[in-house]
MMTF fields as JSON, N, C-alpha, C and O atoms, coordinates in Angstrom:
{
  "mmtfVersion": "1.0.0",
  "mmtfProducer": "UNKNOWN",
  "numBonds": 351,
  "numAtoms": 352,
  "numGroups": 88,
  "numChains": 1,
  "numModels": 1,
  "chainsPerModel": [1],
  "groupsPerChain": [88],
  "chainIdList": ["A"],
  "bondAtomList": [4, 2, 8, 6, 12, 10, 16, 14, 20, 18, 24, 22, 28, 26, 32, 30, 36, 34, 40, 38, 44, 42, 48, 46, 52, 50, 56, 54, 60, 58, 64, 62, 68, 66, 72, 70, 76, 74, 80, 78, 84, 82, 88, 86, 92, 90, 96, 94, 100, 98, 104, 102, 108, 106, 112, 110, 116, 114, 120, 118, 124, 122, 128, 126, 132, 130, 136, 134, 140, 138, 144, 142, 148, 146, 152, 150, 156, 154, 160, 158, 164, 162, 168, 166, 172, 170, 176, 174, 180, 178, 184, 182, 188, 186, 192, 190, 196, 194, 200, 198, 204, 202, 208, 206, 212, 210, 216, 214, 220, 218, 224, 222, 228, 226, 232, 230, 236, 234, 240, 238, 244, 242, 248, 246, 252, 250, 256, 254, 260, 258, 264, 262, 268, 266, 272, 270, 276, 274, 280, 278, 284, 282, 288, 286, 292, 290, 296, 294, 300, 298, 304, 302, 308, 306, 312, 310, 316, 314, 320, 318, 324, 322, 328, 326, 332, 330, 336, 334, 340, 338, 344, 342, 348, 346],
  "bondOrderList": [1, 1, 1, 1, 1, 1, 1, 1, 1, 1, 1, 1, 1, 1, 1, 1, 1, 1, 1, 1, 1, 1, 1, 1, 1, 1, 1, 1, 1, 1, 1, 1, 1, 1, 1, 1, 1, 1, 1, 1, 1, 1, 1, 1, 1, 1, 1, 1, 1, 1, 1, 1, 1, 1, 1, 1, 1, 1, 1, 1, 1, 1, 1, 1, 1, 1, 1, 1, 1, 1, 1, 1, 1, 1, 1, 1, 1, 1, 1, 1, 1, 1, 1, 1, 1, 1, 1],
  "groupList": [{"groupName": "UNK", "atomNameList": ["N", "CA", "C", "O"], "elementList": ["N", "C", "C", "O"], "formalChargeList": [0, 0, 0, 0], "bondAtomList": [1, 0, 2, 1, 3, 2], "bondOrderList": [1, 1, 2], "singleLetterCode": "X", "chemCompType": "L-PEPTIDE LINKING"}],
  "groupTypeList": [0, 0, 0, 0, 0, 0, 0, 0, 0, 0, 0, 0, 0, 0, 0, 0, 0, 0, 0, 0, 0, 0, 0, 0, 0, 0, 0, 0, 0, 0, 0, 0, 0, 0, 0, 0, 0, 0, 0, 0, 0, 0, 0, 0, 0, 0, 0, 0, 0, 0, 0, 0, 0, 0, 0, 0, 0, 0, 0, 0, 0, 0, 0, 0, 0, 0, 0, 0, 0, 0, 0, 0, 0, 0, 0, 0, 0, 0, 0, 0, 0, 0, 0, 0, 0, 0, 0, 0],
  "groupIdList": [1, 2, 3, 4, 5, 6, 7, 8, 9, 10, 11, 12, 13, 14, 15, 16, 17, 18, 19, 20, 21, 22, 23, 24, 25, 26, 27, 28, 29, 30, 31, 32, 33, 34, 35, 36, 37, 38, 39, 40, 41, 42, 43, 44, 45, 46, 47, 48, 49, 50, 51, 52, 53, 54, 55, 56, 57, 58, 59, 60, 61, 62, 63, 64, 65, 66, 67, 68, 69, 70, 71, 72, 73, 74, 75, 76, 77, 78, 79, 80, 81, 82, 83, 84, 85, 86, 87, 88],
  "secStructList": [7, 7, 7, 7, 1, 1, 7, 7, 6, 6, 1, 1, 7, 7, 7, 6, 6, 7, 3, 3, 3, 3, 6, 6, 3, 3, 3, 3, 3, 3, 3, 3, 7, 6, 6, 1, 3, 3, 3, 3, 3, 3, 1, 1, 7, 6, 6, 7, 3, 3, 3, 3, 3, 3, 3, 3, 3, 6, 6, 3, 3, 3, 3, 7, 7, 3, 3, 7, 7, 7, 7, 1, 1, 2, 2, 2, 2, 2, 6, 6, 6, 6, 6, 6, 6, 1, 7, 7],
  "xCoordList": [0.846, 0.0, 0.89, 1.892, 0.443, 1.287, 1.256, 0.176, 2.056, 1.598, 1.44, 1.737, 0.732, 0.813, 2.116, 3.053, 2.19, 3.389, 3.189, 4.192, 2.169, 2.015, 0.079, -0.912, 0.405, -1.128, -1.855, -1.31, -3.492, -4.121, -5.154, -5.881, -5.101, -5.876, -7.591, -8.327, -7.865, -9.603, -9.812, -10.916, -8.713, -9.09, -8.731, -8.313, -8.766, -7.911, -9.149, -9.037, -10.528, -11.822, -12.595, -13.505, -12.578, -13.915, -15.05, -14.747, -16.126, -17.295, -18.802, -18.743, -19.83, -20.344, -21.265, -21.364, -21.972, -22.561, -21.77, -22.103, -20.522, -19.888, -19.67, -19.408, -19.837, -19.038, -17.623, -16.967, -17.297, -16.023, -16.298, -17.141, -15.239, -15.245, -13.906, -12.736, -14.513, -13.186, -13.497, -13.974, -13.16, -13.634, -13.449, -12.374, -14.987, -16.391, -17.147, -18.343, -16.462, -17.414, -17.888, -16.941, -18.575, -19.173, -19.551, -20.425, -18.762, -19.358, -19.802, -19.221, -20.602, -21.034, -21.024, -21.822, -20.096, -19.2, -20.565, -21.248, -20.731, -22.091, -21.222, -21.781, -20.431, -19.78, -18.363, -17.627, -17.703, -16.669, -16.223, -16.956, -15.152, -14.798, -13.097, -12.377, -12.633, -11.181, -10.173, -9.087, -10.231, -8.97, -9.29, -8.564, -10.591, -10.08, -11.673, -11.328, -12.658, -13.627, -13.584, -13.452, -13.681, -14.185, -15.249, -14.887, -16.255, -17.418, -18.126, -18.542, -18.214, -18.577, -19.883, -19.808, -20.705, -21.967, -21.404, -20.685, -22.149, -21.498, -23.152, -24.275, -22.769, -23.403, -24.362, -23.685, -25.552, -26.028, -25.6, -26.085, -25.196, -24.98, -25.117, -24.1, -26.349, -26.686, -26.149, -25.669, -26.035, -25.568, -23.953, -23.321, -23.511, -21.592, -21.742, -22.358, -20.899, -20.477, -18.75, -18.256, -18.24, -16.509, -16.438, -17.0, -15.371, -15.572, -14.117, -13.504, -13.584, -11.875, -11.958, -12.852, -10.89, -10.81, -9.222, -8.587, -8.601, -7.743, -7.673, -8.382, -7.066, -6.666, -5.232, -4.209, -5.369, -3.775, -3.751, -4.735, -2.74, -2.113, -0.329, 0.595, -0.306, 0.775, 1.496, 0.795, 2.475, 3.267, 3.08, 3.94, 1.609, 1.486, 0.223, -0.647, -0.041, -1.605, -1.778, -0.964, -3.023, -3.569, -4.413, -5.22, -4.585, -5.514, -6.663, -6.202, -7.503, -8.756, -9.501, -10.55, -9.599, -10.534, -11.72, -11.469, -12.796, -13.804, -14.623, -14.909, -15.21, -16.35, -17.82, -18.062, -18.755, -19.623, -21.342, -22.377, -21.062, -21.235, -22.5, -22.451, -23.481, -24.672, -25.441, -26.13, -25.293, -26.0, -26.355, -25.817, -27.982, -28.903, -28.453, -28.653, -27.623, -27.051, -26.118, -25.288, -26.043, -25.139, -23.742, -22.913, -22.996, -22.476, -21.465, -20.553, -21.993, -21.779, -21.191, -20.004, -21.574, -21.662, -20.121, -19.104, -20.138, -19.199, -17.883, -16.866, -17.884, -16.523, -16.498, -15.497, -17.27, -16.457, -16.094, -15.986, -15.88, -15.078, -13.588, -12.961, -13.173, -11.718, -11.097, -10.055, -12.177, -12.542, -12.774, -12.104, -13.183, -13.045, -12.671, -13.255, -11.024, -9.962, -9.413, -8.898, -9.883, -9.38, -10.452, -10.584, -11.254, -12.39, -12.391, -12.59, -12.119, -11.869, -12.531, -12.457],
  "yCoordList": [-1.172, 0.0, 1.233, 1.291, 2.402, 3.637, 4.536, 4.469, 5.181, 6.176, 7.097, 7.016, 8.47, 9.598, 10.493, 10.294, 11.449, 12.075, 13.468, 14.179, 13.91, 15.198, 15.114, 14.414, 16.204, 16.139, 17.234, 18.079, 16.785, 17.288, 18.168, 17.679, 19.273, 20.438, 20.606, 21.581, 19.412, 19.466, 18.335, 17.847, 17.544, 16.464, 16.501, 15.431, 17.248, 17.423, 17.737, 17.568, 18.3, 18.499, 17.445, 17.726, 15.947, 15.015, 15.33, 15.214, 15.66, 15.716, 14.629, 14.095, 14.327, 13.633, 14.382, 15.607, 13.621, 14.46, 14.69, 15.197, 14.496, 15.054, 13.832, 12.673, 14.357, 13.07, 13.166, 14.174, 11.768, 11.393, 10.626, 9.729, 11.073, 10.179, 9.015, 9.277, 7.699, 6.962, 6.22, 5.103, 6.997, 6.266, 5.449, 4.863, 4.875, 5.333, 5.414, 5.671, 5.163, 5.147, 6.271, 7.057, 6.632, 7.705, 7.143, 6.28, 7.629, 7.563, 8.98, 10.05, 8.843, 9.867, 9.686, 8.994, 10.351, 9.78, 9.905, 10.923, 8.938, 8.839, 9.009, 9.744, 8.577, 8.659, 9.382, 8.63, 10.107, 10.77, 11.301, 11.969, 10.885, 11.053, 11.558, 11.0, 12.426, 12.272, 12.102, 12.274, 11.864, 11.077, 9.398, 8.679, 8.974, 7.463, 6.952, 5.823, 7.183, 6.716, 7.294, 8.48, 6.538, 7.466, 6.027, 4.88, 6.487, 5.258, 6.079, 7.23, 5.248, 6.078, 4.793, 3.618, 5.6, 4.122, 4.725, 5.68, 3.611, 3.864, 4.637, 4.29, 5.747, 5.864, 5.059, 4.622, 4.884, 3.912, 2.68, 1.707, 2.372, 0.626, 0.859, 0.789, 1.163, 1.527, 0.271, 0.444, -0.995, -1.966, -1.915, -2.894, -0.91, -1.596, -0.298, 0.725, -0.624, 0.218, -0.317, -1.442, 0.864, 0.79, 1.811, 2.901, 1.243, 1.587, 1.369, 0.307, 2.788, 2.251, 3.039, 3.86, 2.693, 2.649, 2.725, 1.705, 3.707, 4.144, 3.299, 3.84, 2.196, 2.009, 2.223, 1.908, 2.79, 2.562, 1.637, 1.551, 0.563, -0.107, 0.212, 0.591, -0.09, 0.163, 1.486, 2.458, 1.783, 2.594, 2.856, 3.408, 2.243, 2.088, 2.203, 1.885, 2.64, 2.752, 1.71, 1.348, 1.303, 0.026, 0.307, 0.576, 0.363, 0.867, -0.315, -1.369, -0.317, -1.258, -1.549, -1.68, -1.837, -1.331, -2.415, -3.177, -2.52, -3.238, -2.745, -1.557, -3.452, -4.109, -4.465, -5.471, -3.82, -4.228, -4.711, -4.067, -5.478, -5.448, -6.864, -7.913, -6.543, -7.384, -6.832, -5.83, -7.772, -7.792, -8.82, -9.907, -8.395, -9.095, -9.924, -11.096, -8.73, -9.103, -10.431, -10.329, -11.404, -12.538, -12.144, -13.002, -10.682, -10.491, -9.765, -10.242, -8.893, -8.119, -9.442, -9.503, -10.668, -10.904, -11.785, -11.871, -12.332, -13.161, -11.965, -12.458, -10.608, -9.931, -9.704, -9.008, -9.933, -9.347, -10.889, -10.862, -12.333, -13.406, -13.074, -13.777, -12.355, -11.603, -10.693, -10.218, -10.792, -9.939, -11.023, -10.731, -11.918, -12.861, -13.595, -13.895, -13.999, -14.381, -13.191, -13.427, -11.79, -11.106, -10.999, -10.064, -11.79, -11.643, -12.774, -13.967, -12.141, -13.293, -13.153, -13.921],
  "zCoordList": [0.0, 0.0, 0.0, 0.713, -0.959, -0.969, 0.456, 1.043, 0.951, 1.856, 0.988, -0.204, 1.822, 1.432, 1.286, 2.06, 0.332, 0.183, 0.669, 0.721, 0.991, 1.607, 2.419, 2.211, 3.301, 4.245, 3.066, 2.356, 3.202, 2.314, 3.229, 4.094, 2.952, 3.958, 3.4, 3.556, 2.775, 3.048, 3.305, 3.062, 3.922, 4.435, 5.752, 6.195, 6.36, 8.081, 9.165, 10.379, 8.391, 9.409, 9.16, 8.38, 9.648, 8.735, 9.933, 11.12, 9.581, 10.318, 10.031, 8.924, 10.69, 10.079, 9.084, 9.152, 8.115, 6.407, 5.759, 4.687, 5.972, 4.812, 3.841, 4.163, 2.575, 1.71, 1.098, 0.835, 0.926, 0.676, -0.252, -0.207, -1.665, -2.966, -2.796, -2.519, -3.059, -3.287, -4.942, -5.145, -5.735, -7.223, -7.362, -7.236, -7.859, -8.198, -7.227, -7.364, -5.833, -4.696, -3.986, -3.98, -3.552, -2.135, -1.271, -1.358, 0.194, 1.571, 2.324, 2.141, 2.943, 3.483, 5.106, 5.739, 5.571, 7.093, 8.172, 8.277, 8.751, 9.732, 11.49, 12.304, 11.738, 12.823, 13.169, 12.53, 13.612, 13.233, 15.033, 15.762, 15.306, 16.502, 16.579, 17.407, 15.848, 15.751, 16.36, 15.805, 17.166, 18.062, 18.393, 19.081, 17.705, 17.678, 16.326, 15.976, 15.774, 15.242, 13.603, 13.3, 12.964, 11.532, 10.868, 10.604, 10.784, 10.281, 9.054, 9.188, 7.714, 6.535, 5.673, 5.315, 5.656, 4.848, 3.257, 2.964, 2.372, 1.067, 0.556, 0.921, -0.38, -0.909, -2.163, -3.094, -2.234, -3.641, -2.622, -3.199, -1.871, -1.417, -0.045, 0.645, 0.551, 1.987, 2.472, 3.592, 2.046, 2.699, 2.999, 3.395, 2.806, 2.895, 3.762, 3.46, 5.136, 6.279, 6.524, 6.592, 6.6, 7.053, 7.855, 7.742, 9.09, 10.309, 10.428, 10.327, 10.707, 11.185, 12.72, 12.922, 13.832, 15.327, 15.609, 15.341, 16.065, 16.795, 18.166, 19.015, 18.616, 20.01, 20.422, 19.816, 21.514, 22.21, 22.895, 23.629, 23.022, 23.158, 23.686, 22.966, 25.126, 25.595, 25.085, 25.365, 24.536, 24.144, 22.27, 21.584, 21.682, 20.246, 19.937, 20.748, 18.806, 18.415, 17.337, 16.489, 17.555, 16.392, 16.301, 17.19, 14.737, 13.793, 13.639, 13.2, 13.808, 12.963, 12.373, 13.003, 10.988, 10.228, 9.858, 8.925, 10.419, 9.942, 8.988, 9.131, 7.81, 7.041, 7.217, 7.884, 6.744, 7.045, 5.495, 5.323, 5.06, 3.634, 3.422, 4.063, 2.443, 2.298, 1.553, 1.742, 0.288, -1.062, -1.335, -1.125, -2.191, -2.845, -3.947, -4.265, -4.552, -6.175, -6.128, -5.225, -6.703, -6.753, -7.322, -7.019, -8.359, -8.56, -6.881, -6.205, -6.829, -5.787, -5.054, -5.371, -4.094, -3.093, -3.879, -3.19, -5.224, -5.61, -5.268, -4.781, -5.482, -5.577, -4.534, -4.362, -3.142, -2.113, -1.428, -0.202, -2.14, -1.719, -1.467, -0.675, -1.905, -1.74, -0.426, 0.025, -0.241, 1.512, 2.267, 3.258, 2.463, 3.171, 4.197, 5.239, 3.538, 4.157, 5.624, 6.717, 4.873, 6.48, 7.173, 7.962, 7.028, 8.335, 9.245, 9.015, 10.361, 11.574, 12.452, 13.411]
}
């Protein structure tokens, strides 16, 4: 995965309503806590929720990012088999 190469200054206030494009996708952030919560539903796919969590841990922070995803469509449900394997 790439990091970022510089901080992006309209991305530094996330509040909840706001939307966020990840092409072709939109979320529109429902939970937003910045020092440990950011939870975003997908736009057009009320069913897919992602939820990442800030914990500290001793002297370290761990990041967590859960999934939350359920479709009708038989296509849909075949491409997120790839997601899978990290669900424990």
């Amino acid at each position: 995965m790439h990091s970022v190469d510089c901080v992006m200054p309209e991305f530094q206030d996330p509040h909840a309503a706001i939307t966020v494009a990840f092409v072709p996708n939109r979320m529109r952030l429902e939970l937003v806590d910045a020092d440990a919560v950011l939870t975003g539903v997908a736009l057009g796919y009320g069913d897919w929720v992602w939820t990442f969590v800030l914990v500290e841990e001793r002297s370290a922070t761990r990041l967590i990012s859960r999934n939350r995803y359920r479709s009708r469509r038989s296509a849909r449900r075949v491409g997120m088999l790839a997601w899978s394997p990290g669900r424990c």
